[in-house]
VMD Tcl script that builds the backbone (N, CA, C; Angstrom):
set m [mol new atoms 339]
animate dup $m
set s [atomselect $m all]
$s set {name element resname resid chain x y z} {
  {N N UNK 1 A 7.797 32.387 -18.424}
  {CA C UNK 1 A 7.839 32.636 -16.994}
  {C C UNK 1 A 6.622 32.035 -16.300}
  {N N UNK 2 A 5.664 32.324 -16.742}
  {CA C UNK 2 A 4.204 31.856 -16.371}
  {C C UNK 2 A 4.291 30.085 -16.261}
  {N N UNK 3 A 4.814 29.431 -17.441}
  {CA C UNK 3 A 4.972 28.106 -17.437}
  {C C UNK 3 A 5.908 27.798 -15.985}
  {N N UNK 4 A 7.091 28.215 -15.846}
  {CA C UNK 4 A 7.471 27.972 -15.371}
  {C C UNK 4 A 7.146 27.664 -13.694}
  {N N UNK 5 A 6.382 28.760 -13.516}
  {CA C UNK 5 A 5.714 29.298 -12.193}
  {C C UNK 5 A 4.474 28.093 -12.107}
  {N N UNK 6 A 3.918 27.954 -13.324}
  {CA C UNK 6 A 2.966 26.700 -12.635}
  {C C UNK 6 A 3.453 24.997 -12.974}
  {N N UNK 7 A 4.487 25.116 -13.231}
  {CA C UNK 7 A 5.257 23.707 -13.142}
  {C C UNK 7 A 5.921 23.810 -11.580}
  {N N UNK 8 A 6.386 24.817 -11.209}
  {CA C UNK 8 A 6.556 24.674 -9.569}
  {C C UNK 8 A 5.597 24.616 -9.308}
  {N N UNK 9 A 4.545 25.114 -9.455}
  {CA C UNK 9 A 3.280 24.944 -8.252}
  {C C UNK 9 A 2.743 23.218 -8.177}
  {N N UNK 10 A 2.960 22.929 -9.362}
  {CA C UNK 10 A 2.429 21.658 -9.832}
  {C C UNK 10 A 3.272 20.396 -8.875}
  {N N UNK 11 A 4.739 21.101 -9.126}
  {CA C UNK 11 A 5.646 19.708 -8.557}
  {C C UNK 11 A 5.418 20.224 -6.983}
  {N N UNK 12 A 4.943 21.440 -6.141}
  {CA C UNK 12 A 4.751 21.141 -5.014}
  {C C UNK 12 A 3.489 20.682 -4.604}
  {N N UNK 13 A 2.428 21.128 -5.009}
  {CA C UNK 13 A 1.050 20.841 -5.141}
  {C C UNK 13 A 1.386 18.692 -5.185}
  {N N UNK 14 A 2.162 18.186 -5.477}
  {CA C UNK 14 A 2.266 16.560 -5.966}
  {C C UNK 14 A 3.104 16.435 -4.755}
  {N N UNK 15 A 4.270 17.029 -4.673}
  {CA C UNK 15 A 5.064 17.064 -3.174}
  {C C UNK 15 A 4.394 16.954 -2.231}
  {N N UNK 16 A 3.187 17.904 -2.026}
  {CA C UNK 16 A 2.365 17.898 -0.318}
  {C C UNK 16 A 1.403 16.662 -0.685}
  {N N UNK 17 A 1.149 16.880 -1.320}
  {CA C UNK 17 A 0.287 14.735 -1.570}
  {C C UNK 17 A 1.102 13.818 -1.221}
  {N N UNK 18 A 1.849 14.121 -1.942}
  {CA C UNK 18 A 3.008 12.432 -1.636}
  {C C UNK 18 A 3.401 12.710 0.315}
  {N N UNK 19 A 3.069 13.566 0.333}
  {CA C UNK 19 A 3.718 13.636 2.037}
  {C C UNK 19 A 2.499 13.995 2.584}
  {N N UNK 20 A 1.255 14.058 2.611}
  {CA C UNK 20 A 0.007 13.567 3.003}
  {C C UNK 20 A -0.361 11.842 2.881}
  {N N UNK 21 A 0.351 11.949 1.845}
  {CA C UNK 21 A -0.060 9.862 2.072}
  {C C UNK 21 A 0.777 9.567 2.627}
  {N N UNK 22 A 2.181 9.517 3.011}
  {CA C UNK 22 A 3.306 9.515 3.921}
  {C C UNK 22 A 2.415 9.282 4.850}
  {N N UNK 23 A 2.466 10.299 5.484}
  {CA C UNK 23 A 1.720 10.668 6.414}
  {C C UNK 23 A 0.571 9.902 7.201}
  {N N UNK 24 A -0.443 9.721 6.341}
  {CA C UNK 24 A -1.590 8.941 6.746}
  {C C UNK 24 A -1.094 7.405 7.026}
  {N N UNK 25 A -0.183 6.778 5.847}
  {CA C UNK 25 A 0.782 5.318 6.451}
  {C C UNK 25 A 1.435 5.622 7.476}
  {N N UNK 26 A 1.865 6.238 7.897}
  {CA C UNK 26 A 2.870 6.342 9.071}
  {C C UNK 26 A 1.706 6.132 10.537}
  {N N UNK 27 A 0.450 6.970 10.437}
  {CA C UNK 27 A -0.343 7.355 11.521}
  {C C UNK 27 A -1.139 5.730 11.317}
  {N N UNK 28 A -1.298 5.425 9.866}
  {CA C UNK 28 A -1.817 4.130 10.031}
  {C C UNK 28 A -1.109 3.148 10.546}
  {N N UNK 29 A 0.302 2.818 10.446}
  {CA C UNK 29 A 1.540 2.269 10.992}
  {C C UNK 29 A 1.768 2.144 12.529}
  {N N UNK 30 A 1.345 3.137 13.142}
  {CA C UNK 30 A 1.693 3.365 14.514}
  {C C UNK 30 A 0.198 3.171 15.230}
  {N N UNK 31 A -1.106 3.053 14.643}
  {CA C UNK 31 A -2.403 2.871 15.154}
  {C C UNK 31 A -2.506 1.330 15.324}
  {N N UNK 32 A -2.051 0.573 14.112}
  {CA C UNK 32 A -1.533 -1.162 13.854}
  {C C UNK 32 A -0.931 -1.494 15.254}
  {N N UNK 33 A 0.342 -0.895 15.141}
  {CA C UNK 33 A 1.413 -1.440 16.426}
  {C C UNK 33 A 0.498 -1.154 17.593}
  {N N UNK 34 A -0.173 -0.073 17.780}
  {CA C UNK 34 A -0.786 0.084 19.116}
  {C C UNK 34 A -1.788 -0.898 19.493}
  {N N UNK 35 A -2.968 -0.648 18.530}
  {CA C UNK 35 A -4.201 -1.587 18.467}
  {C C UNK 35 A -3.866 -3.347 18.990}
  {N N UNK 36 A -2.873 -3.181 17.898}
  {CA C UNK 36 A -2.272 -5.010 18.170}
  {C C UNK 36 A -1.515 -5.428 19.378}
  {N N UNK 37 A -1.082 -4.523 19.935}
  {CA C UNK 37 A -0.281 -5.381 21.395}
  {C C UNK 37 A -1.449 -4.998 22.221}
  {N N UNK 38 A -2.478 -3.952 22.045}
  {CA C UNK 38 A -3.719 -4.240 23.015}
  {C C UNK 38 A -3.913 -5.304 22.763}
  {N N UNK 39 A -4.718 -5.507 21.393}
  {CA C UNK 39 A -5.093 -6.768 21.286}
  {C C UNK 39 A -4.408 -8.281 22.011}
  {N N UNK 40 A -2.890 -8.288 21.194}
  {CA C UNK 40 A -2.924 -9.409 21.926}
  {C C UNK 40 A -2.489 -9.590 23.082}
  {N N UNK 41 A -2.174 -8.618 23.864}
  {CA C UNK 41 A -2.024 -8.265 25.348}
  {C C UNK 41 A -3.467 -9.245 25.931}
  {N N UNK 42 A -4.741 -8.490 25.454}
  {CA C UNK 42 A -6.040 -8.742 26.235}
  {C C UNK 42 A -5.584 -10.206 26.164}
  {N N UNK 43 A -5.901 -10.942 24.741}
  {CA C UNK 43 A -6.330 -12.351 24.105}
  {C C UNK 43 A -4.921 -13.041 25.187}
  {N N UNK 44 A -3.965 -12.891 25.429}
  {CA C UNK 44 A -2.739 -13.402 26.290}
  {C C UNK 44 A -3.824 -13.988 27.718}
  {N N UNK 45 A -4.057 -12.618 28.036}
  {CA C UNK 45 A -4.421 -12.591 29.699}
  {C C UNK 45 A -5.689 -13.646 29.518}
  {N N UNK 46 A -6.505 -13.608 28.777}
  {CA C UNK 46 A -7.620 -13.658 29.261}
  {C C UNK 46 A -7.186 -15.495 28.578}
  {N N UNK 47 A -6.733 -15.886 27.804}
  {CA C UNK 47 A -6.263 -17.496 27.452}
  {C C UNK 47 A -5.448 -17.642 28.945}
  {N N UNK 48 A -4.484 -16.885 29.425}
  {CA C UNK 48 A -3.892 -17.439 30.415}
  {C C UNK 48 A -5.543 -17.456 31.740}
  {N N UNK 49 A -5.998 -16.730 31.852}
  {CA C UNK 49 A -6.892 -16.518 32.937}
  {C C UNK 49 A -7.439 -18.233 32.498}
  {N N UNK 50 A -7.565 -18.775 31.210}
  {CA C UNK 50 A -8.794 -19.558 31.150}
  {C C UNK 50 A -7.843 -20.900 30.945}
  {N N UNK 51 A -6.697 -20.784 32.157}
  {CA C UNK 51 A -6.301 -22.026 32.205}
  {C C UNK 51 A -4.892 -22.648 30.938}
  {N N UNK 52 A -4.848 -21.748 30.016}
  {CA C UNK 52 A -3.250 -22.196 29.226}
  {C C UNK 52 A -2.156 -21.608 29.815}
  {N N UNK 53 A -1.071 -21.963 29.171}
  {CA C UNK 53 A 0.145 -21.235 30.012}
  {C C UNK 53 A 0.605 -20.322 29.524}
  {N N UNK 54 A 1.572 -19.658 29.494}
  {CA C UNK 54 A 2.111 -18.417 28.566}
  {C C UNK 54 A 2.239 -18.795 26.776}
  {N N UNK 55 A 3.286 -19.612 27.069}
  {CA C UNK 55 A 3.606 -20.102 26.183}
  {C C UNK 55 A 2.387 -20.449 25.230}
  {N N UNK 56 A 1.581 -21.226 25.442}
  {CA C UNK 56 A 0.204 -21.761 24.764}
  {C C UNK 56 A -0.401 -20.629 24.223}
  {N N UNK 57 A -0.939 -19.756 25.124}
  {CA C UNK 57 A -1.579 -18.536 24.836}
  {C C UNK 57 A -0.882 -17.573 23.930}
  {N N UNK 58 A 0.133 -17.018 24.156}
  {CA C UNK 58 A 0.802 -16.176 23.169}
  {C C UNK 58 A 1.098 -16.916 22.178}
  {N N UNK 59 A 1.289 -17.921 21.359}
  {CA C UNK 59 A 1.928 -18.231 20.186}
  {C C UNK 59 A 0.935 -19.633 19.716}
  {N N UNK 60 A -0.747 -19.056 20.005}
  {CA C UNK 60 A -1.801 -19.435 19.239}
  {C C UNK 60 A -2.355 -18.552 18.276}
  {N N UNK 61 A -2.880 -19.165 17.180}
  {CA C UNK 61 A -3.097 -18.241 16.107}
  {C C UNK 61 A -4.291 -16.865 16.657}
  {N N UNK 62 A -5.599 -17.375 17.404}
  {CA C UNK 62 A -6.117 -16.398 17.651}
  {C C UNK 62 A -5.220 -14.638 18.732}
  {N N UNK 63 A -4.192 -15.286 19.156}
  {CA C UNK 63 A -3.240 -13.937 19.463}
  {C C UNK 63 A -2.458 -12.859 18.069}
  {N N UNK 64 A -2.801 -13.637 17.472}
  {CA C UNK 64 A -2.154 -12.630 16.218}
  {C C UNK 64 A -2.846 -12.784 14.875}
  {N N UNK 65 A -4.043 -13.352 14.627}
  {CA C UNK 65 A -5.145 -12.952 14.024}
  {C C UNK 65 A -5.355 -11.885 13.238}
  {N N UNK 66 A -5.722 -10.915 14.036}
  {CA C UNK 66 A -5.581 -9.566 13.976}
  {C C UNK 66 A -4.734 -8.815 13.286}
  {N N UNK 67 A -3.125 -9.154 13.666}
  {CA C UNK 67 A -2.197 -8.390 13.025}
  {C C UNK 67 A -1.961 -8.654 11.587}
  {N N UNK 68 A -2.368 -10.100 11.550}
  {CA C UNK 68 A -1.991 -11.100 10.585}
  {C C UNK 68 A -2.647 -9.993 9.040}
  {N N UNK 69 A -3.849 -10.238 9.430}
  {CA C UNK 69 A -4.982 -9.756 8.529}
  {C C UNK 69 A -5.057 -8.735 8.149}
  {N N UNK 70 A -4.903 -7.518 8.781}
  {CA C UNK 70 A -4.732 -5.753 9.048}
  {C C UNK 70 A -3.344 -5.654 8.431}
  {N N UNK 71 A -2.267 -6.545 8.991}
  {CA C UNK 71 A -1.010 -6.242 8.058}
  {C C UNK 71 A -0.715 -6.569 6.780}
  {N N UNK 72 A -1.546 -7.188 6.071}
  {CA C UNK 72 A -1.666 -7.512 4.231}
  {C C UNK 72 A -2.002 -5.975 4.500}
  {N N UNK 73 A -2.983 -5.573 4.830}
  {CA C UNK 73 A -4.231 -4.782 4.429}
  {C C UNK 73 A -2.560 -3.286 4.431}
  {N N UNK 74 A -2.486 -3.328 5.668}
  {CA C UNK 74 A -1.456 -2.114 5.942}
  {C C UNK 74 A -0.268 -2.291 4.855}
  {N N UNK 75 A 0.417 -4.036 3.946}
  {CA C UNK 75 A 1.312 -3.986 3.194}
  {C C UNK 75 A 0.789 -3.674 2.271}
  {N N UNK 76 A -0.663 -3.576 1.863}
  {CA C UNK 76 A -0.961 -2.398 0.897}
  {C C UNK 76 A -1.071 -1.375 0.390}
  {N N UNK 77 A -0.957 -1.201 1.984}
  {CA C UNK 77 A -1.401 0.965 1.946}
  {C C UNK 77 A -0.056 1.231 1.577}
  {N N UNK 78 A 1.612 0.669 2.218}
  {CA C UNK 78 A 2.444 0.938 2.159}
  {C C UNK 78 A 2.897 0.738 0.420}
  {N N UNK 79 A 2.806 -0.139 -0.089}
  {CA C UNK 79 A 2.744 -0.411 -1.522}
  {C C UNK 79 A 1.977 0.660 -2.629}
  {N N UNK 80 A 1.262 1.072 -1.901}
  {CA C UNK 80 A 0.715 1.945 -2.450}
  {C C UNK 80 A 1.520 3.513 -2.477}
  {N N UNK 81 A 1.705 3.881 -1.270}
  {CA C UNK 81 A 2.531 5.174 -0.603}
  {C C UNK 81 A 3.757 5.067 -0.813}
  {N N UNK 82 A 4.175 4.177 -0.882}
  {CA C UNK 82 A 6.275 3.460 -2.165}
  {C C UNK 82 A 5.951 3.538 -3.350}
  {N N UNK 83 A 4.812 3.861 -3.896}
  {CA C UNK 83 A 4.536 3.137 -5.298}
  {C C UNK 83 A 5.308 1.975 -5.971}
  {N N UNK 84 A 5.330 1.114 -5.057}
  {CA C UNK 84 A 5.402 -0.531 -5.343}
  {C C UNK 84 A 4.304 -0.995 -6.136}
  {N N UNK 85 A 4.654 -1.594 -7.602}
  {CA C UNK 85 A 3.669 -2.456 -8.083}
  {C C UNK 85 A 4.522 -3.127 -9.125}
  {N N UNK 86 A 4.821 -4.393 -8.181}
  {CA C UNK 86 A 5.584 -5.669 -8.778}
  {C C UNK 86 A 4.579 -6.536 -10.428}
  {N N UNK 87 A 3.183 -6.198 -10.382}
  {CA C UNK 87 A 2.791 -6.499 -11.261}
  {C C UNK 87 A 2.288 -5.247 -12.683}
  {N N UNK 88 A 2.426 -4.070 -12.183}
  {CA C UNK 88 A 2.071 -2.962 -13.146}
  {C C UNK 88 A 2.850 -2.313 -13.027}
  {N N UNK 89 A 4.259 -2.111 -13.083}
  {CA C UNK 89 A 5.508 -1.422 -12.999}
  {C C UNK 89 A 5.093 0.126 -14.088}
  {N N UNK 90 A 5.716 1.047 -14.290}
  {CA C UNK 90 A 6.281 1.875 -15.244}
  {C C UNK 90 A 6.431 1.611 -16.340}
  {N N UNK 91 A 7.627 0.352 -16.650}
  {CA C UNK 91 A 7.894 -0.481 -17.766}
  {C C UNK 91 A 6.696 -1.143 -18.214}
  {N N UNK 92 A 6.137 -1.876 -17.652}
  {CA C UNK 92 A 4.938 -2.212 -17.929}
  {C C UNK 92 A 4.098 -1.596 -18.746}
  {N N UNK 93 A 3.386 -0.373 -17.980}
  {CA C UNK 93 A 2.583 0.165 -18.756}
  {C C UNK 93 A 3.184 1.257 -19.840}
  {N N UNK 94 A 4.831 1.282 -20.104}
  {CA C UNK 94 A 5.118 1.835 -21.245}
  {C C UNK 94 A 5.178 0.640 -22.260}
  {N N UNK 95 A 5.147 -0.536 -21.988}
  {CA C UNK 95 A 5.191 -1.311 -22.853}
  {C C UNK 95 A 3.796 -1.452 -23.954}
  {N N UNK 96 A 2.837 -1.803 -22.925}
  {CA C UNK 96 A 0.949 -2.054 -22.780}
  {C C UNK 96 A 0.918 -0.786 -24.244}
  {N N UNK 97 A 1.322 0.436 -23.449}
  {CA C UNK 97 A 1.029 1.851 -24.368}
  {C C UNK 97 A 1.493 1.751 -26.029}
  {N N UNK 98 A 3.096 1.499 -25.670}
  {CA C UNK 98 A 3.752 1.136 -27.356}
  {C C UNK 98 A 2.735 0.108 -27.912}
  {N N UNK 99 A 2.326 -0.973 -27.662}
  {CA C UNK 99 A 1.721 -2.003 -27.879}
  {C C UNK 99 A 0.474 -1.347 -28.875}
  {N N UNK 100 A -0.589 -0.706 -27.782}
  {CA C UNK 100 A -1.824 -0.016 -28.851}
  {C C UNK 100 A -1.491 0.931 -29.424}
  {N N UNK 101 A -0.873 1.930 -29.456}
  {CA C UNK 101 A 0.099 2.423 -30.394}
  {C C UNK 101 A 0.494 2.015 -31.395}
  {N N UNK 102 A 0.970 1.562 -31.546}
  {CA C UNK 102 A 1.482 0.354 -32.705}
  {C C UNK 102 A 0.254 -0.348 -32.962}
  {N N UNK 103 A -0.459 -1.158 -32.352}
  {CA C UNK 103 A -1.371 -1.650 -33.220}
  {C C UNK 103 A -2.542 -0.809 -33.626}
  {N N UNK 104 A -3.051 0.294 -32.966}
  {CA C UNK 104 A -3.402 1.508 -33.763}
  {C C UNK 104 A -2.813 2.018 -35.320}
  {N N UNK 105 A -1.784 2.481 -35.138}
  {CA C UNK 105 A -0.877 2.667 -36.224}
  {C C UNK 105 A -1.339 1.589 -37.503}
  {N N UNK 106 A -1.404 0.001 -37.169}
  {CA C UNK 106 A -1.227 -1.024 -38.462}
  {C C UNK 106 A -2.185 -0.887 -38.551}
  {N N UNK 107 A -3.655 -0.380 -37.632}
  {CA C UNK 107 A -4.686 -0.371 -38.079}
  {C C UNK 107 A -5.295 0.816 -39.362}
  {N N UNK 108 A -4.777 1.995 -38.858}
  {CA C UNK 108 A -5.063 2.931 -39.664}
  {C C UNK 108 A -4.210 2.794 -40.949}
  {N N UNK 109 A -2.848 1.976 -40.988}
  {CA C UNK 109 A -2.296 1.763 -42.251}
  {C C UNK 109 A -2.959 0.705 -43.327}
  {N N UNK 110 A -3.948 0.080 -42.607}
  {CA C UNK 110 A -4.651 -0.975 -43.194}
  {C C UNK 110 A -5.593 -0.007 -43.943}
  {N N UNK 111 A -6.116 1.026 -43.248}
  {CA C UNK 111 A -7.621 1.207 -44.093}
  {C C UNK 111 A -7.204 2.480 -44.974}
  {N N UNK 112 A -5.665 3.196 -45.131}
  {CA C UNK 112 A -5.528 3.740 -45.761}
  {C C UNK 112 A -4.875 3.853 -47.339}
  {N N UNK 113 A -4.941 2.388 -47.540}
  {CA C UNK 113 A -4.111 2.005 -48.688}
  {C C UNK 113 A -4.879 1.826 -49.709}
}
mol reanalyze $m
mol bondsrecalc $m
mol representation Tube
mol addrep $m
């Protein structure tokens, strides 16, 4: 009974984390979108003030700079909060594990013969 009672506590105790990092991507998500159309709102006006045309100004690299750079940064946090990892999968590191395992194993069969 006791086990049982702290394996729930455990899987909610991991539940309110996983929805605390939710959480913090989402607030980080919506601070991005805001920050960045200030941003390139200002960088618009102030290229148009200094003589380009719309066109010129909005769809120069220094107008989206910003998002450019912050959004790797933010496709990380999100990669992180999906637990996305195209290079260290699950499989992966059950593989890595069998691996020293096993070569543990031939090792200790070596020095016990």
């Amino acid at each position: 009974m006791e086990l049982e009672e702290t394996n729930r506590t455990n899987k909610m105790l991991r539940a309110k984390k996983h929805v605390d990092e939710l959480k913090g991507f989402y607030i980080h998500l919506l601070v991005y979108i805001l920050v960045n159309i200030f941003i390139t709102t200002v960088t618009v006006i102030a290229r148009i003030n200094g003589g380009e045309s719309f066109g010129e100004a909005f769809f120069s690299f220094a107008s989206f700079s910003t998002a450019i750079f912050w959004g790797i940064g933010l496709a990380f946090h999100a990669a992180k909060v999906y637990n996305y990892s195209p290079f260290f999968s699950k499989d992966w590191e059950k593989r890595q594990i069998q691996k020293y395992i096993e070569k543990d194993k031939k090792e200790s069969e070596k020095y016990s013969r």
